[in-house]
C-alpha positions in Angstrom: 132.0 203.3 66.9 132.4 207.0 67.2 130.1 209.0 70.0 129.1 212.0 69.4 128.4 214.8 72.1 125.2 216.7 71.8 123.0 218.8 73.9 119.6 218.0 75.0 118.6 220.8 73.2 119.1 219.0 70.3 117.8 215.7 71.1 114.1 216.9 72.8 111.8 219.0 70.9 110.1 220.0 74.2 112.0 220.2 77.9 110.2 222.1 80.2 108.4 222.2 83.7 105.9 219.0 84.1 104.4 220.1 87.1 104.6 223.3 88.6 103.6 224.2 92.3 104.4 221.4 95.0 104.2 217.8 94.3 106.0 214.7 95.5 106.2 212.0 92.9 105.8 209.3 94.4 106.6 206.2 92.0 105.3 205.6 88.6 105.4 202.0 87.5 102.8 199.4 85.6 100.9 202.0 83.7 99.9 204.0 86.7 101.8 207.9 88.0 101.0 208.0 91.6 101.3 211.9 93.7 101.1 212.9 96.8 100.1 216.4 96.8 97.7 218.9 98.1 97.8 221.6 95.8 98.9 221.5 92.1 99.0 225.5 90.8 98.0 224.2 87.1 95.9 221.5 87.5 92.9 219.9 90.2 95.1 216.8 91.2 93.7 215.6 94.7 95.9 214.3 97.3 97.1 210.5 96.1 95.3 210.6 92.7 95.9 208.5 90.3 97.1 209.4 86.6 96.5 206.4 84.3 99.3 206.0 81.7 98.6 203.2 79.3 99.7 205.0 75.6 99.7 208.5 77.1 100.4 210.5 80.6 97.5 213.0 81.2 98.2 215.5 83.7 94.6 217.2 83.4 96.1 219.8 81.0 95.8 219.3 77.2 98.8 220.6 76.7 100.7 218.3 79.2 101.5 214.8 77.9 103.8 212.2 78.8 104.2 209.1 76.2 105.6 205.8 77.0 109.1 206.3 76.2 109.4 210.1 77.4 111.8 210.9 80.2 111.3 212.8 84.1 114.1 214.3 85.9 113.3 215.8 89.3 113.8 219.4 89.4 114.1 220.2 92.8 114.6 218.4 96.3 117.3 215.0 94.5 118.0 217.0 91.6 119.3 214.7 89.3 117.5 211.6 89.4 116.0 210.5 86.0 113.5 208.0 84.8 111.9 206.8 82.0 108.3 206.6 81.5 106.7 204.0 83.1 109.9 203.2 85.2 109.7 203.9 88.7 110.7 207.2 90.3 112.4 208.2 93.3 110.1 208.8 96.2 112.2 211.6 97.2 110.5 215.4 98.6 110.5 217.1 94.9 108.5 220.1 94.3 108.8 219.5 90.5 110.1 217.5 87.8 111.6 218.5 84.3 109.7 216.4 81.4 111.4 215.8 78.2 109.3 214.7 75.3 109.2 214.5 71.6 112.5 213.4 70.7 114.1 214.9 67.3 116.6 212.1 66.2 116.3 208.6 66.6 117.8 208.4 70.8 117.2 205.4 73.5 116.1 206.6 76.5 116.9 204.1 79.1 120.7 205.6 77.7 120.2 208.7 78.6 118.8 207.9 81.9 122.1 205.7 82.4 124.1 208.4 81.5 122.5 210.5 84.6 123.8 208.1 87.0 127.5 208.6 86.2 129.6 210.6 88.7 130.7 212.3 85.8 127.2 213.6 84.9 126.1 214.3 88.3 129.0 216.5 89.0 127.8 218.4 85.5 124.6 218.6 87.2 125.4 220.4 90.6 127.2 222.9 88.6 124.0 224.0 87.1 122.2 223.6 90.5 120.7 226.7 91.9 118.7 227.2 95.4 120.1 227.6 99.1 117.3 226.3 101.2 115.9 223.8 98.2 118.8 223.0 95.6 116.4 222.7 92.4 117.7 223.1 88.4 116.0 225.1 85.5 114.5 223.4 82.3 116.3 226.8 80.6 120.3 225.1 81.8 118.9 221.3 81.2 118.6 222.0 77.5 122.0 222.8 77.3 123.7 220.0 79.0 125.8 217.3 77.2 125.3 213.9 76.3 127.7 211.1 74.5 125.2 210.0 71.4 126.4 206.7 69.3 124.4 205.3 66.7 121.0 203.9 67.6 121.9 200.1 67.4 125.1 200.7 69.7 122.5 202.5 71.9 120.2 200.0 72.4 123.1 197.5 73.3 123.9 199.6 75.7 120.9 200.2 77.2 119.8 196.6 77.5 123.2 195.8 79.3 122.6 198.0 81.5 118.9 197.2 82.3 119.9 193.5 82.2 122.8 194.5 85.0 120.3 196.1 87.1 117.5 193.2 86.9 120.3 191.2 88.4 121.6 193.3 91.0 118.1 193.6 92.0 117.4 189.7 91.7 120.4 189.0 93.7 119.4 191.8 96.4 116.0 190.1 96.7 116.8 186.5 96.6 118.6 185.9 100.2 115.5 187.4 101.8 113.2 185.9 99.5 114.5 182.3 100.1 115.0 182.9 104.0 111.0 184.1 104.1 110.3 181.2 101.8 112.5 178.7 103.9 111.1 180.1 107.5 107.7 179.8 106.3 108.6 176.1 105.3 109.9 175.5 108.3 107.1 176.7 110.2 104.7 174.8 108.3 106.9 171.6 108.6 107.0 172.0 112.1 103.3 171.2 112.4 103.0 167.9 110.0 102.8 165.0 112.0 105.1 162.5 111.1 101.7 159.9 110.4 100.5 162.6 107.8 104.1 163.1 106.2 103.8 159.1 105.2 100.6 159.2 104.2 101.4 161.9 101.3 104.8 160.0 101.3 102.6 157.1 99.8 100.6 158.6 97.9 103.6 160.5 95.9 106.5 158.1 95.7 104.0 154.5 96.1 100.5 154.5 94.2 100.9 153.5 90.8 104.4 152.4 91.3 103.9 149.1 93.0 101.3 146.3 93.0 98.0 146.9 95.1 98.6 144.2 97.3 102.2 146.2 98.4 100.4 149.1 98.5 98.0 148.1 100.9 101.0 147.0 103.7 102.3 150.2 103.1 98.9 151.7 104.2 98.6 149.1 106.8 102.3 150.5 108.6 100.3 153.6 108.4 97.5 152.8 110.1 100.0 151.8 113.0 101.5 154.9 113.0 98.3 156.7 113.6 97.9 154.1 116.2 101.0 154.4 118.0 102.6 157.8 117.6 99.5 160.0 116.0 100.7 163.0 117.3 104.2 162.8 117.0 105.7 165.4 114.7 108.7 164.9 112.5 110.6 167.2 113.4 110.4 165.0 116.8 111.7 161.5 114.7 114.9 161.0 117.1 116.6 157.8 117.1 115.1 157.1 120.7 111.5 157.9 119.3 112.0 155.7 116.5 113.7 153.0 118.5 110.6 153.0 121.1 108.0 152.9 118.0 109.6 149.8 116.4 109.7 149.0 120.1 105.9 149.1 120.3 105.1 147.5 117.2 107.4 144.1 117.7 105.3 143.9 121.1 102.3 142.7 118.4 104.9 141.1 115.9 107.5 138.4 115.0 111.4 140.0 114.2 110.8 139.7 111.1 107.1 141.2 110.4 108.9 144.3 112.5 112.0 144.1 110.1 109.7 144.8 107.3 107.6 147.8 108.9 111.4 148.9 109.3 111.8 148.9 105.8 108.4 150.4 105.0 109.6 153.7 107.1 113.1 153.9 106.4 112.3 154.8 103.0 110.2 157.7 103.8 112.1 159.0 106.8 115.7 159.0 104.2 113.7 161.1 101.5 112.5 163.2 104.8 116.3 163.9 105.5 116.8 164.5 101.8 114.1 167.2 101.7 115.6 168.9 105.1 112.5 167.6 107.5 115.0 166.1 109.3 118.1 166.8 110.5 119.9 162.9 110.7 118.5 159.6 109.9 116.6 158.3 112.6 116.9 154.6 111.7 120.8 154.2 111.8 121.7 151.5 114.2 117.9 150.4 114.8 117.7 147.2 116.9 115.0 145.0 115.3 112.8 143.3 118.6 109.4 140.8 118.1 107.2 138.4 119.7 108.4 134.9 120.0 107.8 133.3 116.9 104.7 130.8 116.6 105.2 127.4 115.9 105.4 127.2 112.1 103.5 125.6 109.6 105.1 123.2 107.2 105.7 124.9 104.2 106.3 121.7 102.0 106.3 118.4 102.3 108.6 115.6 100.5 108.9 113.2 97.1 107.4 110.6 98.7 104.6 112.6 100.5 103.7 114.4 97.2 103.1 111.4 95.3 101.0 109.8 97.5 99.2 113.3 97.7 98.8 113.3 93.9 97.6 110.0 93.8 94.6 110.9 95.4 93.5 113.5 93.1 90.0 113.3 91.3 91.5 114.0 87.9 88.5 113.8 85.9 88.0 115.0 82.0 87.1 118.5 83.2 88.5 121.0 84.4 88.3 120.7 88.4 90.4 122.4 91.6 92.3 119.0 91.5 93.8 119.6 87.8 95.0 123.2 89.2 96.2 121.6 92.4 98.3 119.2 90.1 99.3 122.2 87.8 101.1 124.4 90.7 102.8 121.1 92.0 104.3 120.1 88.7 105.8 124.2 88.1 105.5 126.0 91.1 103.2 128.6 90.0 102.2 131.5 92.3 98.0 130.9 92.8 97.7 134.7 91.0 99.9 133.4 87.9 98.0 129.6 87.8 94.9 131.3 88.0 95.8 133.6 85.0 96.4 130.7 82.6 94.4 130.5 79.0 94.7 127.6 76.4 97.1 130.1 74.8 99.8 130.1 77.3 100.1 126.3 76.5 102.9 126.2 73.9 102.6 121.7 74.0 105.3 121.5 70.7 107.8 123.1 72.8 106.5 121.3 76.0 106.1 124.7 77.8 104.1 126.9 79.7 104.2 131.2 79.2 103.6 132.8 82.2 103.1 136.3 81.6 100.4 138.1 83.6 97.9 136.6 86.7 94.7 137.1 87.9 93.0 139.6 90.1 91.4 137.5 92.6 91.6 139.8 95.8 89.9 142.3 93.7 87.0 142.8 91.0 88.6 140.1 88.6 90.6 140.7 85.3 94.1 140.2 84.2 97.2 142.0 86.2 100.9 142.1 85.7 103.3 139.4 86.9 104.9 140.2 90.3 107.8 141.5 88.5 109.7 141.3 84.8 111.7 138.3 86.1 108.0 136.6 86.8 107.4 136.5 82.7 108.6 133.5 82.2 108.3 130.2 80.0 108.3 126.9 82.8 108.9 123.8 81.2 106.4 120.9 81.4 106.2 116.8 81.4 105.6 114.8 78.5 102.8 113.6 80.8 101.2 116.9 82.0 101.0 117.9 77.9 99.0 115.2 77.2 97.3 115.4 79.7 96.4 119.5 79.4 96.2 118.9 75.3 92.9 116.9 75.9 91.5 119.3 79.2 91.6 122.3 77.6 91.0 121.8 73.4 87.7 123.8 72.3 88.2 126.3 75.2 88.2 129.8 74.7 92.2 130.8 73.8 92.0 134.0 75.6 90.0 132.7 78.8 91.1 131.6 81.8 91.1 127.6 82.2 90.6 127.6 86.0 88.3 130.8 86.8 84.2 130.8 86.8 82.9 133.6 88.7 84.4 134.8 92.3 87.9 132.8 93.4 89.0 132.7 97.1 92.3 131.5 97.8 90.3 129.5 101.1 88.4 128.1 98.9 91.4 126.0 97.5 93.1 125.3 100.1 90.5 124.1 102.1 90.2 121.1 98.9 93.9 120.8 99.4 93.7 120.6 103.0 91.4 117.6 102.2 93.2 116.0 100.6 96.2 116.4 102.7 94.4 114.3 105.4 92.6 111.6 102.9 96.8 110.9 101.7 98.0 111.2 105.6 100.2 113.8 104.4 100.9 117.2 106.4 99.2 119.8 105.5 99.9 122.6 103.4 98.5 126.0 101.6 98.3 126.1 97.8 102.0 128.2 98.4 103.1 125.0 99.8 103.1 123.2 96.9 105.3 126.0 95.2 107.3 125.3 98.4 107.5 122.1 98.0 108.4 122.4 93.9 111.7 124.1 94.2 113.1 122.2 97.2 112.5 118.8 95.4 114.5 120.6 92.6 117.4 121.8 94.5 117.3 118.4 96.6 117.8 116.5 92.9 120.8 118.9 92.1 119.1 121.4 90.3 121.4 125.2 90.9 119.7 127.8 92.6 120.1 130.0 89.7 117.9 127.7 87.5 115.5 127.6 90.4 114.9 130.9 90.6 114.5 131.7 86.8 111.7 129.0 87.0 110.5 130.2 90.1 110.4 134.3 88.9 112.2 135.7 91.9 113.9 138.9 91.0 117.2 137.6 92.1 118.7 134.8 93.7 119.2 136.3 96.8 115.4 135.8 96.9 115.6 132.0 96.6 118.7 131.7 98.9 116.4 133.5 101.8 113.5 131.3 101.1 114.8 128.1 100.7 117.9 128.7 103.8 117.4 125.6 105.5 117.6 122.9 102.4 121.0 125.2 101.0 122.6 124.7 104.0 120.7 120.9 104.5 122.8 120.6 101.2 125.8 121.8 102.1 126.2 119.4 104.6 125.5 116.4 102.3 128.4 118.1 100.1 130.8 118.0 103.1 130.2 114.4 103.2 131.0 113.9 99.5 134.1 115.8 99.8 135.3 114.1 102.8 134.7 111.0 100.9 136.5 111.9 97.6 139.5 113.0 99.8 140.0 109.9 101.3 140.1 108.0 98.1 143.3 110.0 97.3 146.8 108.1 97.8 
């Protein structure tokens, strides 16, 4: 595209003086022209007026006005500089500026105002620059200097590159600043948050509505130990030896493995704390996990033998009763939340099956919850003996109802019957858990793989089942050492 060279003469209708006397302009920028001055010749402008701009620039004269879009170019003092109306203006000691308004052809004047900044312009300028004591240039010489015109679209282009490349100069400029400001302010701010307060939003954020209420509340009950054994330690002050002398504390009131879980509970904060830049290292590398010494513990399940004389001594009579929901968890190893949840339509007796697929809010106000996880929904299979039994309990009951619940359900209340009952069969005793207990380890005592126990049981994995059930794994381990020391021997 061809440039062509005209002067400004040509381009402006009207260049002359815009203020004549002494005036600094000071910037001009969102629609307002700020001065300092204390005496304008041709005009009553007070020391740092205001000039509003908005479609026009009033100067107090009728016959001066500057419209959005017109340019400034200081006259004396910086000769040289330019703007365009409403960019901002050097705040430089000028004693007037040259206003050019009323353009002739089609022209962009953020161009023009580029062109200005070019050595090559500026050396064009002090050639026409007058003045010993104050170096200032005439309107008369301005109309006559040169500028490099293409077509209006190629203008624009132009232009907006260069606006563009000084928006990002400036960004760039104001961003390290900006961000170390932003990121000492931060710090500052972090510096105060006690580490108790920091888990308590931590909660709040990355917990509620995430996990089951009755998760959510240990995570709130670590946090009311944190208030009460470091309240006013500060996270920035979560050093290995603090947080080694906090679990510490805590396993003084606690078994290992109560402490091992509060040690889970924090260490996911504290490595989201390091993540975010609260903290430096992770605290909880190399923790040593103390406790109490653990309390004799209660039998968790009892055997074949002891469950069938327990059974035996149920009052199984044609209504729904505790003792039918006793027999119920025994015979699939329900959790009480799931066996609680059961309705006449989670009895599929054709397929011999039970669905398990939500439980029952009994801690709480009542009402139908999730399982415990996906794995938890489930189908358990059932006895031939069990269906026929269920079939007649539960026909003309609501379908959508649960079987077991009328009014308020404590888990005490339960296994306080079960307790009774324990004693009337001479059995130990055992929780209503127990009997879930004591499901799975007749299965995997009868041969049953852990993996099929754990699908009936819902665990999430079989890790899970493997923990739980340790001591009859490795009780069966040993039996299998004798059968393969058995089978060897019968080799020739």
């Amino acid at each position: 595209m061809t440039w062509e060279q005209r002067k400004l003469l040509d381009i402006y209708q009207n260049i002359g003086n815009a203020f004549v006397g002494t005036a600094t302009p000071y910037y001009v920028e969102q629609g307002h022209f700020y001065l300092e001055s204390n005496n304008i010749k041709n005009g009553q402008i007070n020391h740092n007026s205001e000039v509003f701009i908005n479609n026009d620039f009033y100067e107090r004269q009728k016959d001066k006005w500057l419209h959005t879009g017109d340019m400034v170019m200081v006259q004396s003092g910086h000769v040289g500089h330019a703007a365009v109306i409403p960019e901002k203006l050097d705040n430089s000691a000028a004693h007037a500026l040259i206003m050019f308004r009323n353009a002739k052809v089609e022209i962009e004047p953020y161009l023009l105002n580029y062109q200005y900044q070019t050595s090559n312009s500026k050396k064009k300028i002090d050639n026409i620059t007058t003045g010993n004591t104050i170096k200032h240039i005439l309107a008369s010489d301005m109309k006559q200097f040169t500028v490099d015109i293409p077509s209006i679209g190629e203008q624009q282009l132009v232009a907006n590159y260069f606006i563009q490349l000084d928006e990002l100069i400036t960004l760039h400029q104001c961003e390290p600043k900006n961000k170390m400001e932003d990121n000492k302010m931060l710090d500052n701010i972090n510096k105060q948050i006690l580490f108790c307060d920091y888990y308590e939003k931590w909660i709040k954020v990355y917990k509620e509505g995430a996990i089951r209420k009755v998760t959510l509340e240990k995570y709130y009950m670590t946090h009311r130990w944190l208030k009460k054994l470091i309240p006013e330690l500060k996270i920035c002050e979560m050093t290995r030896i603090n947080y080694q002398q906090l679990l510490n504390d805590y396993a003084l009131y606690h078994e290992r493995q109560t402490t091992m879980d509060f040690h889970h509970q924090l260490k996911g904060a504290i490595l989201d704390a390091v993540d975010e830049g609260l903290l430096d290292r992770d605290p909880t590398r190399k923790a040593i996990i103390k406790g109490k010494t653990p309390a004799a513990k209660k039998i968790k399940y009892i055997n074949q033998f002891e469950l069938h004389t327990l059974l035996n001594n149920l009052n199984l009579k044609s209504e729904i009763s505790w003792d039918w929901f006793i027999l119920i968890v025994a015979k699939t190893g329900l959790r009480f939340s799931e066996a609680l949840a059961l309705t006449p339509k989670d009895f599929d007796f054709g397929r011999q099956s039970i669905s398990v697929s939500k439980t029952w809010d009994y801690k709480g106000d009542g009402g139908f919850l999730p399982t415990k996880n996906k794995s938890s929904v489930r189908k358990v299979q059932i006895d031939w003996q069990t269906v026929i039994q269920f079939s007649e309990l539960i026909k003309g009951l609501p379908e959508d109802k649960p079987i077991f619940v009328n009014g308020k359900v404590y888990n005490s209340t339960v296994n306080d019957i079960l307790a009774r009952y324990c004693k009337k069969a001479n059995v130990p005793v055992i929780s209503v858990h127990g009997l879930r207990h004591t499901h799975a380890s007749l299965l995997l005592f009868a041969g049953v793989s852990i993996a099929s126990v754990a699908r009936r049981l819902g665990h999430s994995s079989m890790n899970t089942t493997q923990k739980t059930y340790l001591h009859i794994i490795q009780e069966l381990e040993s039996q299998d050492v004798d059968l393969v020391m058995r089978s060897l021997s019968g080799l020739s």
